[in-house]
C-alpha positions as CSV (number, residue, x, y, z in Angstrom):
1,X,-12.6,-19.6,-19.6
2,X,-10.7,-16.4,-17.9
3,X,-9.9,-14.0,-20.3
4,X,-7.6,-10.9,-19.3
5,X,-6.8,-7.4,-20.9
6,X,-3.0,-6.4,-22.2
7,X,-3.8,-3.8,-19.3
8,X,-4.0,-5.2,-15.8
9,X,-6.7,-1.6,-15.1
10,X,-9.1,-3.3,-17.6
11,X,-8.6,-6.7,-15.8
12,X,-11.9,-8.2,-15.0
13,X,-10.3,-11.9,-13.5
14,X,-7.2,-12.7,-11.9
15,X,-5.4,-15.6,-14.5
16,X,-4.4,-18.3,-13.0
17,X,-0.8,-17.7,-13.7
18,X,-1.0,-14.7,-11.5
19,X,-2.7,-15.8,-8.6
20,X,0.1,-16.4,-6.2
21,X,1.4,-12.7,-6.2
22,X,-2.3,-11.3,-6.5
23,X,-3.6,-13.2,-3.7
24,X,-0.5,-13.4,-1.2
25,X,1.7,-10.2,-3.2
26,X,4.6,-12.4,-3.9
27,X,5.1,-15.6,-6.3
28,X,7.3,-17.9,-4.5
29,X,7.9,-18.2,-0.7
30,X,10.4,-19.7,1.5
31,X,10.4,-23.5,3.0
32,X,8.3,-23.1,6.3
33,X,6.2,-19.0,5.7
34,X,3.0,-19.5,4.9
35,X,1.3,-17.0,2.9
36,X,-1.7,-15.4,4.1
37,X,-4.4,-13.1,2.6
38,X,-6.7,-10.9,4.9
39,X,-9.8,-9.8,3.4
40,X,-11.3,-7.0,5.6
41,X,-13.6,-3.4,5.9
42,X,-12.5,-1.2,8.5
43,X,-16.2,-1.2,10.0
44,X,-16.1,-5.0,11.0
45,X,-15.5,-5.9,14.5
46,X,-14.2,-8.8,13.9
47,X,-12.1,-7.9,11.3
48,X,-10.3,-6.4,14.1
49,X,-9.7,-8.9,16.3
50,X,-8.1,-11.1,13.6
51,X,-5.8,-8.5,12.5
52,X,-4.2,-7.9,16.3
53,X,-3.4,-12.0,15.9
54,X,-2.1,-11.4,12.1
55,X,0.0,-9.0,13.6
56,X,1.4,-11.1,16.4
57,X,1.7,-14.2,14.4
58,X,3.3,-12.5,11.8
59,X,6.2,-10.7,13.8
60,X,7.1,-13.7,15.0
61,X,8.2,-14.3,10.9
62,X,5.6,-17.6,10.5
63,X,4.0,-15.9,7.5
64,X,3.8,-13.4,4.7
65,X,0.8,-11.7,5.6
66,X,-1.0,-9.6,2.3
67,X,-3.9,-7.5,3.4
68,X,-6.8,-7.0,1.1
69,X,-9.1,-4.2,1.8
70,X,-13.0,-5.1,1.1
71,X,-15.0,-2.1,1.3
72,X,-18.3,-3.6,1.7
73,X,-20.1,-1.5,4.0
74,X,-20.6,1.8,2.4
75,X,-18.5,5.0,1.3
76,X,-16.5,5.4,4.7
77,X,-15.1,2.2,4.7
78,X,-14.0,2.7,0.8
79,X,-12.3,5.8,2.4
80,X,-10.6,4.0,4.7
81,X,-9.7,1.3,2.7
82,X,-8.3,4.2,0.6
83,X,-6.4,5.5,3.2
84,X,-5.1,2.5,4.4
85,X,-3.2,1.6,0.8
86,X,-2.1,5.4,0.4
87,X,-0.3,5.0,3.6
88,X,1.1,1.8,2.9
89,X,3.0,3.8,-0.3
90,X,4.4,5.3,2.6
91,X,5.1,2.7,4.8
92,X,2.3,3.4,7.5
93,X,-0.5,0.6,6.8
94,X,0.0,-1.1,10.3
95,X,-0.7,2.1,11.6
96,X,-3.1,3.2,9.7
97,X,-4.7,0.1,9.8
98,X,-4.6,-0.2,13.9
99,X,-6.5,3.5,14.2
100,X,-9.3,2.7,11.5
101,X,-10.2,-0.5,13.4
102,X,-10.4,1.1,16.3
103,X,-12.4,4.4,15.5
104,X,-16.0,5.0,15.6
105,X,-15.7,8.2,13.3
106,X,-16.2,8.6,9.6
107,X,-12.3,8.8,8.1
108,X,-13.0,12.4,7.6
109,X,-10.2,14.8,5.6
110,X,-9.6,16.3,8.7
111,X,-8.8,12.7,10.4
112,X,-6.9,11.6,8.0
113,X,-4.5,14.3,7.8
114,X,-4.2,14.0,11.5
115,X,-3.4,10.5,11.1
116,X,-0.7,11.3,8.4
117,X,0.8,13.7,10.7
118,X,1.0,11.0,13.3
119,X,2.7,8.8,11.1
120,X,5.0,11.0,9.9
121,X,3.9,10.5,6.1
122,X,3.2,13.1,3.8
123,X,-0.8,14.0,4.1
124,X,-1.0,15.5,0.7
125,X,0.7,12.5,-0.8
126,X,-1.2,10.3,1.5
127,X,-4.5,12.3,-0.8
128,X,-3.2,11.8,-4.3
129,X,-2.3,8.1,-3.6
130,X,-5.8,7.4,-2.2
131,X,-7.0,8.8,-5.7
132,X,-4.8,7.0,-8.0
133,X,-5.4,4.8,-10.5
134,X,-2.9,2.4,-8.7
135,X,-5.2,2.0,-5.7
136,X,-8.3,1.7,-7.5
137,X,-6.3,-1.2,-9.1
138,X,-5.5,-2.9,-6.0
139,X,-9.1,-2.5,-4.7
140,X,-10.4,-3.6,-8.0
141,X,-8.2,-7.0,-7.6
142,X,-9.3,-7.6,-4.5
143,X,-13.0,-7.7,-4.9
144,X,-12.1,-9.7,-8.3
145,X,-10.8,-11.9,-6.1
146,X,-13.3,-12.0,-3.6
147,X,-15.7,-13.2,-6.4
148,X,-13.3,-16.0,-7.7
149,X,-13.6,-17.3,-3.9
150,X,-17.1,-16.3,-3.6
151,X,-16.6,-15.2,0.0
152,X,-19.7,-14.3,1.5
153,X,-18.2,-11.3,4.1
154,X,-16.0,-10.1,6.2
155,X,-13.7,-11.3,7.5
156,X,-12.1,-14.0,5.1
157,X,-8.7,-15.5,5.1
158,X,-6.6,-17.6,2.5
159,X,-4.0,-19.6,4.8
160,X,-1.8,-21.6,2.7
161,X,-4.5,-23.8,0.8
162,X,-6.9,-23.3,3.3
163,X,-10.3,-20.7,3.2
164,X,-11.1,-19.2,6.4
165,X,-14.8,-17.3,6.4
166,X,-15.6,-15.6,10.0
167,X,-13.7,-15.2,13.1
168,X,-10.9,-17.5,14.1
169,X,-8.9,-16.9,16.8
170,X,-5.3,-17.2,17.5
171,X,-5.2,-20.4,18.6
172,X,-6.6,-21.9,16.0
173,X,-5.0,-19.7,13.5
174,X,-1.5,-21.0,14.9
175,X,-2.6,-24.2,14.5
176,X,-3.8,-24.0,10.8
177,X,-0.5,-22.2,9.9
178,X,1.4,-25.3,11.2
179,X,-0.5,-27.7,9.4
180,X,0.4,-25.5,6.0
181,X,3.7,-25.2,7.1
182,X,4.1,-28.7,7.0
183,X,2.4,-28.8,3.2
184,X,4.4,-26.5,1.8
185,X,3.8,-23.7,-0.7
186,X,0.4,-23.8,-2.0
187,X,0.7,-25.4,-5.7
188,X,1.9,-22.7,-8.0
189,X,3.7,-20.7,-5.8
């Protein structure tokens, strides 16, 4: 039985009534988008290599992609996954996102701020978001919804109805997003 708290903080399951907008950020979608969830840490090479085909696939307005950051190797990919919310308060995930995948260095203070400035967001913002309760929140949904799935690593999609664990490349990816096209909405959404 899934039992929830009056205060989503204190959440420790994601209800079934709310899975829709926790998994994929929204609770309906349009005829023919298919919603897609990313689970990801910024030190996963392959995590990378799906995200440059998200991207693609995604400007071309075939689906409503909602990234989930999974920091499961150690305390510089929490700070990156940090980072990478804070600047999406701002508008500057893709960015941010792009530059952490392809960086060998620890997401130092220092690199971050630089990365702000190259954004054009606000670094001290960028600081206080990465600290707030609200992003601790979305981490903390995230890995409650990693468990719910029991996905083993990184990288994991949710395409439509479909689990994806491990690299898949474009190709394929297009393919499965037409199949779930075809399907419709998955059921409650």
């Amino acid at each position: 039985m899934e039992t929830t708290d009056e205060n989503p903080v204190n959440n420790r399951t994601v209800s079934s009534e709310n899975l829709c907008e926790s998994l994929f950020g929204r609770k309906s979608f349009q005829a023919g988008v298919v919603p897609v969830a990313f689970f990801s840490d910024y030190n996963c090479p392959n995590c990378e290599l799906i995200s440059g085909d998200l991207l693609e696939i995604e400007a071309e307005g075939m689906v409503h992609l909602k990234y989930h950051e999974w920091p499961i190797f150690g305390a510089p990919s929490e700070t990156s996954a940090r980072a990478a919310i804070a600047a999406h308060q701002q508008g500057a995930r893709r960015m941010f996102n792009r530059r952490l995948q392809r960086t060998s260095l620890v997401p130092t203070d220092a690199y971050l701020r630089e990365l702000a400035e190259a954004a054009g967001i606000n670094s001290e913002q960028l600081f206080a978001d990465m600290a707030s309760e609200a992003t601790t929140q979305e981490l903390r949904t995230s890995a409650l919804l990693v468990q719910r799935f029991a996905f083993p690593g990184t990288p994991a999609l949710v395409v439509g109805r479909t689990i994806v664990i491990g690299t898949i490349r474009k190709a394929t990816l297009n393919s499965l997003i037409a199949a779930e096209s075809d399907e419709g909405p998955p059921p409650g959404c």
